[in-house]
Structures are given as structure tokens and as C-alpha cells.
C-alpha positions as CSV (number, residue, x, y, z in Angstrom):
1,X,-6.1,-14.4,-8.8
2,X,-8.0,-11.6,-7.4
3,X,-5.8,-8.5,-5.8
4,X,-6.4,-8.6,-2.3
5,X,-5.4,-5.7,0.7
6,X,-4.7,-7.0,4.4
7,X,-7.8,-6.3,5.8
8,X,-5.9,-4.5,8.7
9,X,-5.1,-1.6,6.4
10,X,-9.2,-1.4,4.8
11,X,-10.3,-0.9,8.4
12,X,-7.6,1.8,9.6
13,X,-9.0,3.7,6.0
14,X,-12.8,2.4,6.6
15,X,-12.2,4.0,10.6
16,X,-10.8,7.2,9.1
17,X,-13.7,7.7,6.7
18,X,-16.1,6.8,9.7
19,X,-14.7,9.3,12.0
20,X,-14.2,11.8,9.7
21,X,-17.4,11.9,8.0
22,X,-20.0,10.6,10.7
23,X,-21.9,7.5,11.0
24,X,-24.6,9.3,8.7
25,X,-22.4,9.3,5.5
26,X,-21.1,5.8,6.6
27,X,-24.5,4.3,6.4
28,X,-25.4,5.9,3.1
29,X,-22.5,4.6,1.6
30,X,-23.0,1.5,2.8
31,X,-26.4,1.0,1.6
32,X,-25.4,2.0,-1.9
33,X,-23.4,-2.0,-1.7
34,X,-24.8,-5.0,-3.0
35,X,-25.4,-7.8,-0.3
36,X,-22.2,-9.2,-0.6
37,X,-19.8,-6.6,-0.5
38,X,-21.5,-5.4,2.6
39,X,-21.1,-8.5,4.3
40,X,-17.3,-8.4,3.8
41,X,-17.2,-4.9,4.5
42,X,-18.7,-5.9,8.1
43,X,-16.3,-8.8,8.4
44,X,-13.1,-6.4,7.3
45,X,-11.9,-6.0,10.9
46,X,-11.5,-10.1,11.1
47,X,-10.2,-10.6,7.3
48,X,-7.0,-11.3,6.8
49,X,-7.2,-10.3,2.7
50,X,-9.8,-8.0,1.5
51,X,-10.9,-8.1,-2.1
52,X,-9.7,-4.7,-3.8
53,X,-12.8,-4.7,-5.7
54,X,-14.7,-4.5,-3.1
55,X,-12.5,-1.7,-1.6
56,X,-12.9,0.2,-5.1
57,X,-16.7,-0.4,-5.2
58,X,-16.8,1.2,-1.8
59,X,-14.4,3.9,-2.4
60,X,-16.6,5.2,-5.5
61,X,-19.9,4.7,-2.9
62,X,-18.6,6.6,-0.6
63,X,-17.2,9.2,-3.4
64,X,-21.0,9.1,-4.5
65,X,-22.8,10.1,-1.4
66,X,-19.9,12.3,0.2
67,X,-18.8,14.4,-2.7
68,X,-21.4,13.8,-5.4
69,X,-18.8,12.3,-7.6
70,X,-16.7,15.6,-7.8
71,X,-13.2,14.5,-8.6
72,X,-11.4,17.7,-7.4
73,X,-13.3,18.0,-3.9
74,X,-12.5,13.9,-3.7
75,X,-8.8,13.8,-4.5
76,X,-8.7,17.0,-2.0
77,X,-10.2,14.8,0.7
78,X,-8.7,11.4,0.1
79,X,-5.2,13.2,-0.3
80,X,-6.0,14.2,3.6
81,X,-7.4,10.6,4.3
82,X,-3.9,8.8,3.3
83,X,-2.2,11.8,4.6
84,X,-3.6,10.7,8.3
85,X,-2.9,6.5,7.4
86,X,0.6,8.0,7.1
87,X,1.0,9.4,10.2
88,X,-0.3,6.7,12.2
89,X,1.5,4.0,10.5
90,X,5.2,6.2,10.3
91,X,4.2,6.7,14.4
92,X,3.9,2.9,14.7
93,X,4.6,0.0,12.9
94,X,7.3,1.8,11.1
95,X,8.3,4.9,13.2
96,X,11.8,3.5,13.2
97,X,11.9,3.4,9.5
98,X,11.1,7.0,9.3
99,X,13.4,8.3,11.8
100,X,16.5,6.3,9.8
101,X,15.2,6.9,6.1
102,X,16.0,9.6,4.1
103,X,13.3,10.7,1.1
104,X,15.7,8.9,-1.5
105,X,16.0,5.6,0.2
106,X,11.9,6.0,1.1
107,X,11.2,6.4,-2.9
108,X,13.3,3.7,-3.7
109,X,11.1,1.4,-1.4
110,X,7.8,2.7,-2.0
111,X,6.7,0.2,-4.3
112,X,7.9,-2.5,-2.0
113,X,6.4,-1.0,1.4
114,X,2.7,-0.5,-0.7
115,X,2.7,-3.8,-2.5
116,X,3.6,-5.7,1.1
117,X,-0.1,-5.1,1.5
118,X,-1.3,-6.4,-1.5
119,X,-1.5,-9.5,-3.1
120,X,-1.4,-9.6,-6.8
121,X,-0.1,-6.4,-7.1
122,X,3.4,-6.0,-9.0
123,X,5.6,-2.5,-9.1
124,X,8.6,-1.1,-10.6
125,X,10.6,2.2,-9.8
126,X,12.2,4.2,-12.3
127,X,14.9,7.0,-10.6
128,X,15.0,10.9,-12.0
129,X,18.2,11.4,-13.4
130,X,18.7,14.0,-10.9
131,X,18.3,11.8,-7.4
132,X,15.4,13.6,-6.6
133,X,12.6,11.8,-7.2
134,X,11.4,9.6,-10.2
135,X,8.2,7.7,-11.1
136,X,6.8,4.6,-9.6
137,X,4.5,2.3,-11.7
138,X,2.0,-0.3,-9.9
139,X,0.2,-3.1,-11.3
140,X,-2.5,-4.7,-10.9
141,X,-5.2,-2.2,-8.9
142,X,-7.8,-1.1,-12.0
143,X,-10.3,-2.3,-9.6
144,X,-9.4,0.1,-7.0
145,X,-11.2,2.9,-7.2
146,X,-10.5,6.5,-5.9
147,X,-6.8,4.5,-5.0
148,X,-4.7,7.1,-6.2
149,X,-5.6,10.4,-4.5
150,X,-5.3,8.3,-1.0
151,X,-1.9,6.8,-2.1
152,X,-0.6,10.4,-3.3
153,X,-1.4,11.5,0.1
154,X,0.0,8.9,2.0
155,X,3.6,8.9,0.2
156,X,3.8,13.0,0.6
157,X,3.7,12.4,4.0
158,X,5.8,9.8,4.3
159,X,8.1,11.6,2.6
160,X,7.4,14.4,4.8
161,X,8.6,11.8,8.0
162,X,11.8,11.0,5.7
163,X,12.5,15.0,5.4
164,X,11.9,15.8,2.3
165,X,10.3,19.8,3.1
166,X,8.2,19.7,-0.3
167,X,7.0,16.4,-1.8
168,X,4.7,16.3,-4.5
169,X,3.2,13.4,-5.9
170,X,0.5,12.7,-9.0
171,X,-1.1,10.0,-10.4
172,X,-0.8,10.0,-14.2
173,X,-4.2,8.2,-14.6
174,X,-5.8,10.8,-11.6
175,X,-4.3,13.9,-13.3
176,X,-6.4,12.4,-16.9
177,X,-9.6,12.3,-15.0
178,X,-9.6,8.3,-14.7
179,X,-11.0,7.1,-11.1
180,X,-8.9,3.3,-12.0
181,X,-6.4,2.1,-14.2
182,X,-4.7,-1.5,-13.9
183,X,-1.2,0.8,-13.4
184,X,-0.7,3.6,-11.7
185,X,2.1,5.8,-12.8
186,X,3.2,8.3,-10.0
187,X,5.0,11.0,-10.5
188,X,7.0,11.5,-7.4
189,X,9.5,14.4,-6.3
190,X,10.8,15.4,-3.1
């Protein structure tokens, strides 16, 4: 089976990319998709499960026209992009989880919160010796391009909600100069 994303979460990123680009760049990196990933693109805001391929096809279109493919000015930007998801999410659906959280207990549910929007995608968390941090590994998203910079973003600000004053979080594959792998190894410290 496929990994899918709830198409809820595509469209908050999609809206982002919209807003924060311009319509202009949003068209060209539409029109850089193949017939049927830009039907399903057009259908995300009605689809309950969108296919992560799909997401990582637009992802890397949308890398192509905006930054020209440059890796460092697109982790930069992405970083920012699941930065803001963060914020609007922690304000919402799960403000009360970030008021009552503390950076530990966040880590130690990180894989669980990011795979509840996934299907087919499997994690595992291994603690730092030290209780400060430690490395999470999720499978099953070597489709999703450009993933990784967006999801670094989103858990240093999350952490950010929980109180930690100076997260840092890498992508092992990102950090290599790979745009997908199947697992993602973070590197997370807070």
C-alpha cells in the first residue's frame, strides 16, 4: 500500500506555499505536474488521504521553479514553511497539548503525533542517554520529497511551544545532500 497524508494537512502546506510565494510561482509549479497529479492536487481540499508521491513530486516542482533546485536556499525556506504549520496547529488542534507538554515528553511522541497523519508510515524513537534529546527514525516516506527540511522546522517549533529555548533538529539523509530516503533519521536536541 501506498503512503498517504490526510489531505487536511497537504492543503494547510499547499495554502502556505500559496500565500507565501504568490499565485505566480503556484501556477508554475503546477504546470511542471503531469495530468494526474494535478487533478489530485485540485481535489486536495476534499481528499481525505493524499498520495505522498504526489506531495513529493510537487514538493521537488515547486523546489524547481522557486529555488532553482538550490538545497540550502530550500531547506532555509521549508524550515520556515513547517515552522508556520507548527504554529497554527500548536494554536489549534493541539494548543492544549503544548501548554501541558514539556520538550521531553513532546520528543517522546513525535513519531506518533507525525505518523497519525500518515498512513503506511512506521517510526521508532531512540532517547540520548542524557534526557535531552535523541533521534527519531521514520519509515516509509522515500517518496516524499523536500519532507525533511519542512519536518525539521515544524518539530523546532514545537519544541519551541513545549519550552525548550534552543531546539535543533537534522535530517541525517538532508544533512548528506539526499532530497528522499525511505527513513528519515532525525537528529533531535532540545
Amino acid at each position: 500500500m501506498a503512503a498517504t497524508v490526510k489531505g487536511s494537512v497537504v492543503t494547510a502546506a499547499y495554502d502556505h506555499l500559496k500565500r507565501t510565494y504568490g499565485d505566480e510561482v503556484w501556477a508554475d509549479t503546477l504546470a511542471r505536474l503531469d495530468a494526474d497529479d494535478l487533478a489530485l492536487v485540485k481535489a486536495s481540499a476534499r481528499t481525505l488521504q493524499f498520495p505522498v508521491a504526489t506531495d513529493g513530486r510537487v514538493m521537488a516542482s515547486f523546489v524547481a521553479v522557486r529555488f532553482e533546485g538550490n538545497h540550502m536556499l530550500a531547506e532555509s525556506e521549508l524550515r520556515r514553511g513547517g515552522a508556520s504549520q507548527a504554529d497554527s496547529m500548536l494554536s489549534g488542534v493541539f494548543s492544549v497539548f503544548a501548554r501541558l507538554a514539556s520538550p521531553r515528553q513532546a520528543f517522546l511522541k513525535a513519531g506518533s503525533i507525525i505518523t497519525s497523519v500518515y498512513t503506511g508510515v512506521s517510526h521508532s524513537t531512540e532517547e540520548a542517554a542524557d534526557g535531552g534529546g535523541g533521534t527519531l527514525y521514520l519509515r516509509g516516506l522515500g517518496q516524499s520529497h523536500f519532507v525533511a527540511p519542512w519536518q525539521c522546522g515544524w518539530m523546532e517549533r514545537a519544541l519551541v511551544h513545549f519550552g525548550s529555548t534552543s531546539p535543533k533538529v537534522t535530517e541525517r539523509n538532508w544533512t548528506a545532500g539526499r532530497d528522499a530516503a525511505d527513513e528519515l533519521v532525525y537528529e533531535i536536541r532540545f
